[in-house]
DONUDO-916647 format. One record per residue (C-alpha): x, z, y. Coordinates in steps of 0.02 Angstrom, whole numbers, padded with zeros to 5 digits, always signed. Each point is the difference from the previous one (the first is absolute). Last residue first. Layout:
<pts>
XZY...
</pts>
This chain:
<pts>
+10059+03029-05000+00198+00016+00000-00033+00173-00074+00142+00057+00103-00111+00147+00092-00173-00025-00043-00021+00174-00063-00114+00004-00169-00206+00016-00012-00050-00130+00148-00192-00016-00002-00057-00173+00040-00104-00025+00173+00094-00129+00097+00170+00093-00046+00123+00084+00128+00155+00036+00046+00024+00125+00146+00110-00023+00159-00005+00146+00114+00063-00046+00174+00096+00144+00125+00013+00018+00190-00104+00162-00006+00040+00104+00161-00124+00129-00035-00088-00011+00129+00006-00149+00095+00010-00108-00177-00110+00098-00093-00155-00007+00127+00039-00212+00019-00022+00003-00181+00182-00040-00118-00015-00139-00110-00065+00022-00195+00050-00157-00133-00064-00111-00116+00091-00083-00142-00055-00133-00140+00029-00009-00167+00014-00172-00111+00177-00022+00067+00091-00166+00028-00056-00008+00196+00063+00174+00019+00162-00022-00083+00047+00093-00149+00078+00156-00062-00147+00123+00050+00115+00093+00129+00126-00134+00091-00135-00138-00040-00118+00096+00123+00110+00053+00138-00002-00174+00103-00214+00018-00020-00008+00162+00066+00109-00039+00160-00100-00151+00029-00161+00060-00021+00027+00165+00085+00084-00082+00171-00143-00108+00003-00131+00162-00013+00109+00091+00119-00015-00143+00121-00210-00016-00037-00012+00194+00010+00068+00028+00177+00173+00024+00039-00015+00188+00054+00123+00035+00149+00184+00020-00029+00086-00115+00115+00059-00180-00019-00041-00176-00075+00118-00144+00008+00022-00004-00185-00149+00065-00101-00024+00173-00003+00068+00099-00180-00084+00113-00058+00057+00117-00156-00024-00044-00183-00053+00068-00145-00005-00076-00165-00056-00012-00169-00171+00131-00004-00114-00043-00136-00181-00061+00020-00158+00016-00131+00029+00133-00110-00035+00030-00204+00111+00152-00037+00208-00041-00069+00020-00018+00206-00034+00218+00024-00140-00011+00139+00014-00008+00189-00177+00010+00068+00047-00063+00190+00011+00128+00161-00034-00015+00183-00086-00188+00008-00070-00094+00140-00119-00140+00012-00074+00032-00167-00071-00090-00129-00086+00111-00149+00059+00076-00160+00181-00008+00040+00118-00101-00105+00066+00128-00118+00194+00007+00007+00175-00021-00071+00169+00044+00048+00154-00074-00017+00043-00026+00180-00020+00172+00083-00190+00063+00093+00014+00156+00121-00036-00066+00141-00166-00079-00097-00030+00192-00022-00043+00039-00203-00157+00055-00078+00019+00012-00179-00080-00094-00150+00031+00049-00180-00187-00015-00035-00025+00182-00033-00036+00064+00160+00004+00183+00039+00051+00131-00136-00144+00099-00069-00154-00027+00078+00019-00176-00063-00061-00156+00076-00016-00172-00093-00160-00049+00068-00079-00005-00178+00090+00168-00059-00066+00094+00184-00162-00078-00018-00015+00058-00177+00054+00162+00046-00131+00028+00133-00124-00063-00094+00005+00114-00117+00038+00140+00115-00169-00046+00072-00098+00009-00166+00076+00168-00029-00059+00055+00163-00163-00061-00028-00026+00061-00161+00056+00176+00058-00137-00011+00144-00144-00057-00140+00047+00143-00112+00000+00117+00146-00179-00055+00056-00050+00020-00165+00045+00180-00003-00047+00047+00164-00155+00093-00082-00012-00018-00167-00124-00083-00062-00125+00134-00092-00031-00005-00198-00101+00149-00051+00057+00151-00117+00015+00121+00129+00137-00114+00082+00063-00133-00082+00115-00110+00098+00015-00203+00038+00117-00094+00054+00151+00072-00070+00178+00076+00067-00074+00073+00170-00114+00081-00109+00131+00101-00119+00040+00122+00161+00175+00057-00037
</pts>
């Protein structure tokens, strides 16, 4: 092989001449090694890997799919409606855990099967979530320094998929949970 494309200079007849393309290729493979560089520090500081997916322990899961025991990411932003939650393993830092789901009831005197509107499902949520509570965390709502939240079917969910069903999640004000709350009487 051609020794000038390894150096930056040749000798040709005794005289020192650049080498022509040389530099430029020296310059183009500092680049590209810069760039994968910085490629796999962004990839190690974002917590990416080429190799496997996401390494956080986090998984996309279906809300229909969510069981009582179960714990969560809160999501990163508000959102009207949600298709799927970050369901984590519950020994990993999380914010909500499942305890409880339960199907709609309409208030007394109410028929048909039409969507109930999201101030009677909300109702309907905060009581039924709050008479499960003590059942799962081993003491009475009132008594308890957690709190719960829950997710209510959307009118789209309810006409098409027939979702009659309440999620009931406890929650912290902002602490990390790092154990299942089930009978900690917390």
């Amino acid at each position: 092989m051609d020794q000038s494309l390894y150096s930056a200079a040749t000798l040709h007849s005794n005289r020192r001449r650049r080498c022509e393309g040389c530099l430029s290729s020296v310059i183009v493979f500092r680049a590209a090694r810069l760039t994968l560089v910085l490629a796999v520090i962004v990839g190690v500081v974002s917590g990416c890997s080429w190799f496997g997916g996401d390494k956080s322990g986090t998984k996309s899961e279906s809300v229909f799919s969510v069981t009582p025991g179960q714990c969560f990411q809160a999501p990163g932003k508000v959102q009207s409606e949600l298709s799927s939650v970050q369901h984590v393993a519950c020994t990993t830092a999380h914010t909500r855990e499942a305890y409880a789901i339960v199907s709609y009831t309409a208030p007394a005197g109410t028929t048909g099967s039409a969507y109930p509107g999201s101030d009677a499902l909300s109702s309907f949520a905060k009581g039924a979530c709050a008479q499960r509570y003590g059942a799962y965390v081993g003491v009475d709502y009132l008594d308890s320094s957690l709190f719960f939240t829950y997710l209510v079917p959307s009118a789209r969910s309810w006409e098409q998929d027939d979702d009659r069903k309440v999620i009931c999640f406890v929650t912290t004000t902002g602490a990390m949970l790092t154990a299942s709350v089930k009978g900690s009487k917390k």
